[in-house]
C-alpha positions as CSV (number, residue, x, y, z in Angstrom):
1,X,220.5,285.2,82.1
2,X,221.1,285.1,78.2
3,X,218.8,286.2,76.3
4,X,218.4,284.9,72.3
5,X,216.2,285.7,69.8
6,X,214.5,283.3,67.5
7,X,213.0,285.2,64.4
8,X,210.5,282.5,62.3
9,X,208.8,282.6,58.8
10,X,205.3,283.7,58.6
11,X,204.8,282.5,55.0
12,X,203.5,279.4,54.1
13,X,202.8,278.7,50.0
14,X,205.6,277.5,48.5
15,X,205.6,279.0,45.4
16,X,202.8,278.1,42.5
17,X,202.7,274.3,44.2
18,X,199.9,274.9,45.9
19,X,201.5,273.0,48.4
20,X,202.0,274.4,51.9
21,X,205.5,275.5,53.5
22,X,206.9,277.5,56.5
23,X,209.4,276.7,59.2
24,X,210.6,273.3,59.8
25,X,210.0,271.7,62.8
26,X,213.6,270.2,64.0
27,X,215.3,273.3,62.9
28,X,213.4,275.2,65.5
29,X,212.9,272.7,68.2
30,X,216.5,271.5,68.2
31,X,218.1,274.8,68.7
32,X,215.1,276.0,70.9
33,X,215.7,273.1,73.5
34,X,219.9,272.9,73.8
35,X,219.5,276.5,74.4
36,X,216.7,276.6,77.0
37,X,218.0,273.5,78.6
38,X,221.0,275.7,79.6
39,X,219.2,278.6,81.1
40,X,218.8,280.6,78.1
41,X,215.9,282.8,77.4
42,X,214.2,282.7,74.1
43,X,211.8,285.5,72.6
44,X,209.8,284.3,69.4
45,X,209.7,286.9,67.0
46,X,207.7,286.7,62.9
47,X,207.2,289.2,60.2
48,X,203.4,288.9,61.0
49,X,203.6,288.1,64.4
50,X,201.5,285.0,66.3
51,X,201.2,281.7,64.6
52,X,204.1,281.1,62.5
53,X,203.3,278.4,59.7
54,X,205.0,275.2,60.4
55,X,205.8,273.2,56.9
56,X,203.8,269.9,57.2
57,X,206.3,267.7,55.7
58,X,208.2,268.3,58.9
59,X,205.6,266.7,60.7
60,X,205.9,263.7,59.2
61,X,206.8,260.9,61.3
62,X,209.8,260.0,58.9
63,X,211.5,263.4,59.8
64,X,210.6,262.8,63.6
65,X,213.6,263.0,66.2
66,X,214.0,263.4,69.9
67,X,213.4,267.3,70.0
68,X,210.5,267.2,67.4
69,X,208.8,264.2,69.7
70,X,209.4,266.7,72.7
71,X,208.0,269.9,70.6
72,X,204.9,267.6,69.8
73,X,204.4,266.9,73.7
74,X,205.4,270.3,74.8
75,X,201.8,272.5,75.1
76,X,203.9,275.3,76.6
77,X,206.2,275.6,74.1
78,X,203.4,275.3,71.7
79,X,201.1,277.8,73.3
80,X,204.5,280.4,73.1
81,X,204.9,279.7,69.2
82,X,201.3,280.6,68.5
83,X,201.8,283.8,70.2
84,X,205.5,285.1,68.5
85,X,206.0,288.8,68.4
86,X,206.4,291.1,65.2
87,X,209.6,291.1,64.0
88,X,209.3,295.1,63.5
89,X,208.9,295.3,67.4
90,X,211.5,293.8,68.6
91,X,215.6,295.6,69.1
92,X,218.8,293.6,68.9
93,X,220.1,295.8,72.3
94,X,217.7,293.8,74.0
95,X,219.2,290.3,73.3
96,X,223.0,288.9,73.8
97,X,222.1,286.9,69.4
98,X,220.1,285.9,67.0
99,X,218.6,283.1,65.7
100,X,217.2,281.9,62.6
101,X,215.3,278.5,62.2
102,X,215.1,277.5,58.5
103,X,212.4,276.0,56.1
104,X,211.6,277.1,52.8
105,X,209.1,279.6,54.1
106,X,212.2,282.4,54.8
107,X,213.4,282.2,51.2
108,X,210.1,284.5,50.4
109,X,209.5,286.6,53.4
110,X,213.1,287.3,55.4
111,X,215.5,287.9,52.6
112,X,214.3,291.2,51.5
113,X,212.9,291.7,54.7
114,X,213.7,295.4,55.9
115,X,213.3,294.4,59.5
116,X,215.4,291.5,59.5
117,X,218.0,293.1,57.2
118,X,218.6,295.8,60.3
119,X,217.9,293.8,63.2
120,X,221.2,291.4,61.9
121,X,223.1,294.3,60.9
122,X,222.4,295.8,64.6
123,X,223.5,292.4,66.2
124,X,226.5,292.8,64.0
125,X,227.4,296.2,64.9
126,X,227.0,295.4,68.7
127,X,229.6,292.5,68.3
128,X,226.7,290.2,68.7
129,X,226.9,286.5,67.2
130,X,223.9,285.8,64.3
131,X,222.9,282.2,63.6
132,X,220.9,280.4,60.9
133,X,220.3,277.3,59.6
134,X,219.6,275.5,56.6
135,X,217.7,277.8,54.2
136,X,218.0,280.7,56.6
137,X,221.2,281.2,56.2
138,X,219.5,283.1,53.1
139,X,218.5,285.7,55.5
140,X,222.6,287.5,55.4
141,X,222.8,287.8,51.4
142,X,221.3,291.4,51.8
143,X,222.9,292.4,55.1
144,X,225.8,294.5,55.2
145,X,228.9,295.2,57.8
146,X,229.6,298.3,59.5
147,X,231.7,298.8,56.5
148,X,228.7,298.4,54.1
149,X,230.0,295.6,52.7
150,X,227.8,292.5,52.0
151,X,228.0,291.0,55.8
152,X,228.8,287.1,53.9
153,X,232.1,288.5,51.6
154,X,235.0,286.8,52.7
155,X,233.4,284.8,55.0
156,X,233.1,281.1,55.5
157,X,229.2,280.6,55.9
158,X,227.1,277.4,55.0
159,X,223.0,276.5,54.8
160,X,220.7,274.3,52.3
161,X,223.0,273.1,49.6
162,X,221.9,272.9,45.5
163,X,222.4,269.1,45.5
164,X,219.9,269.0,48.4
165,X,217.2,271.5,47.1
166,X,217.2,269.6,44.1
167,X,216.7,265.7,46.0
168,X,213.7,267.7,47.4
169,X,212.8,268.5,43.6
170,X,212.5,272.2,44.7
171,X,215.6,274.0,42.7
172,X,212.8,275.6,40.0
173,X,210.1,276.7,42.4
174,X,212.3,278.7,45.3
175,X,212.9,282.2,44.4
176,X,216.7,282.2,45.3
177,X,219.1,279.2,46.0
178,X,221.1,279.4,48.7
179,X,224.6,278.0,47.8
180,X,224.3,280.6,44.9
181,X,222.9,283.6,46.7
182,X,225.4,283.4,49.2
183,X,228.5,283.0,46.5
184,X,226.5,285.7,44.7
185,X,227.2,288.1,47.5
186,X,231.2,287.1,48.1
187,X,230.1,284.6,50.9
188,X,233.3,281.8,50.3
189,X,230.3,278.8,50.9
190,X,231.4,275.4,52.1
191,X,229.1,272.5,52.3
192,X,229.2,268.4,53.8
193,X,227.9,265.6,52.4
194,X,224.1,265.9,51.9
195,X,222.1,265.7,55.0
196,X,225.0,265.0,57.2
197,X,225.9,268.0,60.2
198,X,227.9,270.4,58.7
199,X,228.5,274.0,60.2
200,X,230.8,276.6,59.8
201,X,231.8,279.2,62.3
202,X,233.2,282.3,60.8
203,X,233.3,285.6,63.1
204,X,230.0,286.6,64.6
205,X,228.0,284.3,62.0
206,X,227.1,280.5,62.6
207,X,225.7,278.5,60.1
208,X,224.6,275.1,59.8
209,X,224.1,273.2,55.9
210,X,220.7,271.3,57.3
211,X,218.0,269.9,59.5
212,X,220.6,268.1,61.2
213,X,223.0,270.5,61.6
214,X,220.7,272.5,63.8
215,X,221.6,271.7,66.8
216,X,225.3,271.9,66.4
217,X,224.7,275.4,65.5
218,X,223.0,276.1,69.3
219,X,225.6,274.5,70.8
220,X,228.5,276.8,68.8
221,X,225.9,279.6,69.5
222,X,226.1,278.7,73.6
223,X,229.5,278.7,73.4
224,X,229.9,281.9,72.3
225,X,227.5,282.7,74.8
């Protein structure tokens, strides 16, 4: 059996807004479901560890599709998420990839994030695939290759776009965006029309542009499984 781990935010203030953020809902429950459906066993991991924050405008039923209306009726599932593991406890020899389910909430706690930085550049060096989605892709700008390279240079890679952060009126208030963080660091970023499924596929890394482009990334992520 395959095993895949999904690392999730454990912050949830976006920014000075007073508003609340964290993961969002789809981007987990997507990918979480077209890979357990297949057999594949997931591990939870967050910074924190247990309840990871889940950003409430996900829950609205305007964002609602097929795997968030599962995730809703899913106790299980639920009862799993409210108990994920710290990120500092888990190893990338004990999983076949990586996965990272987006939301603003990684923007402030998984960039910089020591943890996270090695556990992808582990999965890398064991010629283990790393995926993310949407603005989790943020989570490569600071890893490196086994050449100590920036992990996105010369690579085709993808996630939350600048056009889209700013329909979500967000571009002033999130420390980094995406699209730039990733050129920033040599990452050759390519992007589809706004909100429409777009991922690219470039080595070990998959990366998907949005919400809906999560569960295209599972399903290259299987494959390569």
């Amino acid at each position: 059996m395959k095993q895949v781990l999904f690392v999730l935010t454990s912050h949830d203030t976006l920014g000075n807004t007073g508003h609340k953020t964290g993961f969002w809902i789809e981007e987990f429950a997507a990918p979480y479901y077209a890979l357990a459906d297949k057999g594949v066993a997931i591990t939870l991991a967050s910074p924190k560890g247990g309840q990871p924050p889940i950003d409430p405008k996900s829950a609205d039923p305007s964002f609602s599709t097929p795997a968030t209306e599962r995730f809703n009726q899913d106790p299980a599932l639920q009862a799993v998420l409210a108990n994920t593991v710290p990120l500092d406890s888990v190893k990338a020899a004990d999983f076949d990839a990586v996965f990272y389910p987006g939301g603003h909430g990684p923007l402030w706690d998984l960039v910089d994030n020591a943890a996270s930085i090695k556990l992808i550049e582990d999965f890398i060096a064991a010629n283990k695939p790393v995926a993310a989605v949407c603005h989790a892709s943020a989570v490569l700008v600071n890893a490196r290759d086994t050449a100590g390279q920036p992990l996105v240079a010369g690579r085709k890679v993808t996630g939350f776009s600048n056009t889209e952060e700013d329909a979500v009126q967000l571009t002033d208030i999130v420390p980094l965006l995406v699209e730039d963080a990733l050129q920033a660091k040599g990452g050759i970023y390519e992007k589809g029309p706004d909100w429409g499924v777009f991922v690219r596929e470039d080595g070990l890394l998959i990366t998907g542009q949005n919400p809906a482009s999560s569960e295209l990334v599972a399903e290259k992520l299987l494959a390569r499984l």
